[in-house]
N, C-alpha and C positions, 0 to 999 in steps of 0.2 A: 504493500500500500504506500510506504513513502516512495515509489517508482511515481505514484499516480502526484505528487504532491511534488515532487521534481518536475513533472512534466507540466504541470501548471504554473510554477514559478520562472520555468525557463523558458514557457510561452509570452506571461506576461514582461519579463524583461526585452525577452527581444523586440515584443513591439513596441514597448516605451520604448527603447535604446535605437530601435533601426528605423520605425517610423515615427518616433516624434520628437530622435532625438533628446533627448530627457534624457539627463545626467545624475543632477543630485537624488531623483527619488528615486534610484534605482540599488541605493543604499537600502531603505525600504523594501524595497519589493529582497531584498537580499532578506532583511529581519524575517518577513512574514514568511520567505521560502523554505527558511532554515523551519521556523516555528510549525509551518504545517508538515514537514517531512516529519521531526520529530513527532510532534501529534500523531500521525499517520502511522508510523513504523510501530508506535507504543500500543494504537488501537488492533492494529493489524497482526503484532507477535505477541498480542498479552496472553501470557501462560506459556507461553512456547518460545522465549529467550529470555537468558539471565536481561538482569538490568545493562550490567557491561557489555553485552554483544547487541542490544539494542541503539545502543551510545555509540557503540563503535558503529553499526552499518548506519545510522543517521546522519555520521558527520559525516560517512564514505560518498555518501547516495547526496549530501548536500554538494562537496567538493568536488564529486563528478558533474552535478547538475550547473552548477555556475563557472567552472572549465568551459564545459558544451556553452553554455550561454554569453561568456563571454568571447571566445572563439568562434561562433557563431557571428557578434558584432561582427568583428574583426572582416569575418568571408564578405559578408554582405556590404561592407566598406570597399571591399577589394571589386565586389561587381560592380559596385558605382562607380569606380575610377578610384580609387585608392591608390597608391604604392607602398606603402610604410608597412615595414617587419610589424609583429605582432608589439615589441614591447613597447615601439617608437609609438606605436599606433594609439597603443591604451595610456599613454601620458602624455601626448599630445590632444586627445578626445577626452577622457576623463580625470585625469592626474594619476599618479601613481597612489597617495596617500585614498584617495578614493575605493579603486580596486582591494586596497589593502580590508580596509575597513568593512567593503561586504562578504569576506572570506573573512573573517575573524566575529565581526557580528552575526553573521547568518552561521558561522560553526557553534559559536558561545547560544544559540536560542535552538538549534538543531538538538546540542549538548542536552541542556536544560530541559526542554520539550520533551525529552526520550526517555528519561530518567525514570 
């Protein structure tokens, strides 16, 4: 179930990110993604994983899902005419301290959520 909870988060990011261009709430959309994977994975394995292996596949299943979703921007910049590497790309379009923030936020409420 936190599959189904990554794939809603990494839908809504990209279209804030690819079609609206929207930068800072995609900090946000990072908080809620993490917060519904965890939700999701704790509704979905209760009884049937320790608390620790639900912790660990919420934070896996968050940090795959915003990789894809950010890498994703990234493609979809490259078919509009883009040229810039991925790193140049992502601190040039969102800052770097940015990025940082919804891989640490969205891991820290994944965490929390799954417990």
């Amino acid at each position: 179930m936190g599959v189904v909870g990554a794939a809603i988060g990494t839908a809504i990011y990209l279209v804030l990110a690819i079609v609206f261009s929207f930068s800072a709430g995609l900090i946000v959309v990072a908080i809620f993604t993490g917060r519904f994977i965890g939700l999701f994975v704790r509704a979905g394995a209760a009884g049937t994983l320790s608390s620790p292996a639900r912790v660990t596949l919420s934070v896996i299943i968050f940090l795959a899902a915003m990789t894809v979703a950010i890498v994703g921007t990234w493609l979809a910049a490259g078919l509009q005419g883009g040229v810039l590497p991925l790193g140049e790309y992502l601190d040039d379009a969102y800052g770097t301290p940015l990025i940082s923030l919804e891989y640490m936020l969205g891991t820290l409420l994944a965490w929390w959520s799954s417990r």
